[in-house]
C-alpha positions in Angstrom: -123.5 103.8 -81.8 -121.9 101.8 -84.6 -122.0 102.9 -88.1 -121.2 101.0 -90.8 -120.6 102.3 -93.9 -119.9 101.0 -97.7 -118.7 97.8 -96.2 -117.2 95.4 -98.9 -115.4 92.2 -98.0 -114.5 89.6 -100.6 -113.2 85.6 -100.4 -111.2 85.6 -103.4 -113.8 86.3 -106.4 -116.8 86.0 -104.2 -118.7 89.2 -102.8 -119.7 88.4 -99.1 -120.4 92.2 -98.1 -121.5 94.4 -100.5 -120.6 98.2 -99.5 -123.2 97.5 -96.6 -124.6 100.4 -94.6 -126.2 99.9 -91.2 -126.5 101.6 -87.8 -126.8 100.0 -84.8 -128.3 101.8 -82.0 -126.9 102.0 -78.3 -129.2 101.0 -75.7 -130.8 98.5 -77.9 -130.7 94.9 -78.4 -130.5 94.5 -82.4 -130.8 90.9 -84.0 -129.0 90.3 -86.8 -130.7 87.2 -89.1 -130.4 85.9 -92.7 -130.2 82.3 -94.5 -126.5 80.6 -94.3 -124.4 82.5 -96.4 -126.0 86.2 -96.1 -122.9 87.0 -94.5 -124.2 87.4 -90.9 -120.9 85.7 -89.8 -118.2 88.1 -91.6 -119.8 91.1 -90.5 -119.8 90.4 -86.9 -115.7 89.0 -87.5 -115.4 92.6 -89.0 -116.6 94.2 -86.0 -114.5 91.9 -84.2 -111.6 92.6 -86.3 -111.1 89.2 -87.2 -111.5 89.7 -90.6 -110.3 92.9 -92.2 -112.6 94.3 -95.4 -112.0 95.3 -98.2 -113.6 98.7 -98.5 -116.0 101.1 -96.4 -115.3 101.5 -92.8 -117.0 100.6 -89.4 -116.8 103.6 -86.7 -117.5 102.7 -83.1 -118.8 105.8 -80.7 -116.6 108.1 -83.3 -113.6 105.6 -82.8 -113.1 104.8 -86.2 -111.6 101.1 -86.7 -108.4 100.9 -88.9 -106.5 97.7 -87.4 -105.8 98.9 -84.0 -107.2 96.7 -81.8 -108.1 98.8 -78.6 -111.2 99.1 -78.9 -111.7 95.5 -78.1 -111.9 96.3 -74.6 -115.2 97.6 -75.0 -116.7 94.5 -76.4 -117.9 91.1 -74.6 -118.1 88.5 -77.3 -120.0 85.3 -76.9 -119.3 82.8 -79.3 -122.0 79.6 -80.4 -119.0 77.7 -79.6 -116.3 78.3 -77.0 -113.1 77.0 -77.6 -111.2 76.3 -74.0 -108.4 74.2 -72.8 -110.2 70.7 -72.0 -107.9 70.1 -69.1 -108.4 73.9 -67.1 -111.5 73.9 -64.6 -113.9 76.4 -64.9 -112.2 78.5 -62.4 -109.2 78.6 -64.3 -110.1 79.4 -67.5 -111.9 82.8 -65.9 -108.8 83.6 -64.4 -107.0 82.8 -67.6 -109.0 84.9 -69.5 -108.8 87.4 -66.8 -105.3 87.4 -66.9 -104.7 87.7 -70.9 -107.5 91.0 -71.1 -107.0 93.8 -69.0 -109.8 95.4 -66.7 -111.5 94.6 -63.8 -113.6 91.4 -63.2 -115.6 91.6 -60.2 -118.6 90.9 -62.3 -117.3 86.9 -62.1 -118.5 86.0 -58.9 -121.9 87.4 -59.0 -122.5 85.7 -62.6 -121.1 82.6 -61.5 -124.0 82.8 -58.4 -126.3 84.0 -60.5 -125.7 81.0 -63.4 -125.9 78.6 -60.3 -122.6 77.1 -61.5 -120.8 77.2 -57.8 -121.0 73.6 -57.7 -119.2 73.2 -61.3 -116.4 75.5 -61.0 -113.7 73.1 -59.5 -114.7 70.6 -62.3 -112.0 70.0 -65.7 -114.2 71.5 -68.9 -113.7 68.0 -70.8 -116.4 66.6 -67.4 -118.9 69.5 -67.8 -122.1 69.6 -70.1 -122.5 71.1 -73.5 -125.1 73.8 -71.5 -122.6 74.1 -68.6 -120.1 75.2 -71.1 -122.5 77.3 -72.5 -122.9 79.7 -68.7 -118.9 79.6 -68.3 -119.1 81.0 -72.1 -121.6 83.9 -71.1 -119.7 84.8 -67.8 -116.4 85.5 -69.8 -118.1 87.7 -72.1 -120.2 89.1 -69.5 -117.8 89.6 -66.7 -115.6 92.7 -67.7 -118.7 94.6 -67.8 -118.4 95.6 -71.6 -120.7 98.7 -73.3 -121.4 96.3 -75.9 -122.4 92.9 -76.3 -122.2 90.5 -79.3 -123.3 87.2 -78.7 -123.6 84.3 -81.5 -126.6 82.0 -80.7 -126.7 82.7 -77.0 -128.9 79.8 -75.3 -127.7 77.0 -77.9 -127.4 74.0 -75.2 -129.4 75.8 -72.6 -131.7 74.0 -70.2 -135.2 76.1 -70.5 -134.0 77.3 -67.0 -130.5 78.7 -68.1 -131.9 80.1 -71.5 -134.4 81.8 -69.2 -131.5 83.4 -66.6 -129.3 84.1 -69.6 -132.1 85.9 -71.8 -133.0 88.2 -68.7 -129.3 88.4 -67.9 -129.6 90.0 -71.3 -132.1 92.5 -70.9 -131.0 93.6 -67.7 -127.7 94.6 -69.6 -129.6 96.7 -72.2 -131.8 98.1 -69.4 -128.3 99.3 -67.9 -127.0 100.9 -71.4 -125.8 98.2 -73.3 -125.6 97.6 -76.6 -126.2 94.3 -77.8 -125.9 92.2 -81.0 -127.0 88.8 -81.0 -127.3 86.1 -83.9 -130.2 83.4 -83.2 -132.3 80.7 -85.5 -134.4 80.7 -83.3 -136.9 83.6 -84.1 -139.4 83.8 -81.0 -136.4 84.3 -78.9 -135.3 87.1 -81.6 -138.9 88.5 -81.4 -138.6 87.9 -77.7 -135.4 90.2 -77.1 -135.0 92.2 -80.2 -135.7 95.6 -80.2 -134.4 96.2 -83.9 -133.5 93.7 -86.7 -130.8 93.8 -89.6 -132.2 91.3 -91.9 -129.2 90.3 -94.6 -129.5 88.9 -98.0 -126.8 88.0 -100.2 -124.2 90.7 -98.5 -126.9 93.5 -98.3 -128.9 94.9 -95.4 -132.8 94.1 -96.8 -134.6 95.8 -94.1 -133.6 97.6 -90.9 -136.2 98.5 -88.2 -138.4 97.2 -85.5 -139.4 93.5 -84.8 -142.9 95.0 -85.4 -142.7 96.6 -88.2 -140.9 93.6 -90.1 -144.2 91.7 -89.1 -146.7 94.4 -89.6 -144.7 94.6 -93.2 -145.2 91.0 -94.3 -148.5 90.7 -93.1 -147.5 87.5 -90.9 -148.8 86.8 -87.3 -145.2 86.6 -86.2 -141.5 87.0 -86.7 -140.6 83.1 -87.9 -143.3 83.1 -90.4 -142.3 87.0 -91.4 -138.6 85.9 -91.7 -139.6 82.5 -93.8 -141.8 84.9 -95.6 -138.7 87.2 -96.9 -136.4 84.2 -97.4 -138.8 82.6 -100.0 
C-alpha cells in the first residue's frame, strides 16, 4: 500500500498540494484525474521522487520515503512522453535502460512478441511511429517486472489494436498483484480499467472510492459526464 499523508508541496508562493491524504490500495488499478492544474502531475513526481515536498510524508509498503532513492526499483514508470536517444534502435535503448537499472529483464522478449514490435526493433527511434514509440515506452516500464505501476496517459498514440494489447497487458498485471496508477483524459478507458479513483481539485483529494460509486454519487449515466459533472 502507499500512504500519503499531510502532503504539501509549494512553487514559490503557489500551493500545489495541500497536506493531501490518500491511500492507494495494492492489487488495484487506481486512476488518478482532475482539470490541468489540480496537481495530478506533482504528486505522481513526488512518488517518483522527482520533486521533493514540502511537508507530510509518502510511505511505500512501510518503507518510508526520505530522499533515498531505493525504492525506485520497485516502480515501472511510464511516461505520456518518452524521451530516448533519436539515433539508438529500439533494441538498444532496452539494453540501455537495462544496463543503467539493476534487475533482471527477461520480461523484454516476451513484451516485445507480445507488442508485435519484432519487426521494429533493428529500426533508429527518429524512423519509428509516435504509437511504435509508445509499445517501446510500455516494455521499459513493464520489463523489470515491477510491484507497482505508474503510467501517465498509457495508449496516447495507440492504434485501437495496441491500446487494446496494452490495456489488457494492464489488467493482467493487476490480476498478478500489481499496483497500478495511471493518469488518462480519457474517461471510458478510466471507467474501463479503474478499480478506485482519486479525483483532485485544487491540491486536495475531493473524493476517493470506486468508479461506481463516483457515478452512482453524481447521478450521471457514466464516468465522463460524472467527472464533467464535479469539474463544473
Amino acid at each position: 500500500m502507499i500512504d500519503i499523508k499531510g502532503l504539501k508541496k509549494h512553487f514559490d508562493r503557489l500551493g500545489v498540494l495541500k497536506e493531501l491524504d490518500a491511500q492507494i490500495q495494492e492489487n488495484k488499478i487506481t486512476a488518478i484525474v482532475g482539470h490541468n492544474g489540480s496537481g495530478k502531475t506533482t504528486l505522481i513526481k513526488c512518488l517518483l521522487g522527482l520533486d521533493k515536498y514540502d511537508g507530510g510524508h509518502i510511505t511505500i509498503k512501510d518503507y518510508k520515503l526520505n530522499g533515498d532513492w531505493g525504492y525506485r526499483s520497485q516502480i515501472g514508470y511510464m511516461p505520456q512522453i518518452a524521451r530516448f536517444p533519436e539515433n539508438l534502435t529500439a533494441t538498444e535503448v532496452i539494453a540501455m535502460i537495462s544496463d543503467l537499472r539493476a534487475g533482471s529483464t527477461n520480461k523484454a522478449d516476451d513484451l516485445i512478441t507480445y507488442f508485435r514490435l519484432s519487426g521494429e526493433m533493428a529500426k533508429p527511434l527518429r524512423n519509428l511511429s509516435g504509437g511504435t514509440r509508445q509499445k517501446v515506452n510500455a516494455i521499459v516500464a513493464l520489463m523489470f517486472n515491477p510491484d507497482i505501476l505508474i503510467l501517465d496517459e498509457p495508449t496516447a498514440g495507440l492504434d485501437p489494436i495496441s491500446s487494446s494489447l496494452l490495456k489488457d497487458k494492464i489488467i493482467a498485471e493487476k490480476d498478478a498483484g500489481k499496483t497500478v496508477i495511471i493518469t488518462s483524459h480519457i474517461m471510458s478507458e478510466i471507467q474501463e480499467l479503474a478499480d478506485t479513483i482519486l479525483y483532485l481539485l485544487d491540491g486536495k483529494i475531493f473524493f476517493d472510492g470506486p468508479v461506481d460509486a463516483l457515478i452512482a454519487q453524481t447521478g450521471e449515466k457514466n464516468l465522463e459526464r460524472a467527472i464533467a459533472k464535479m469539474m463544473s
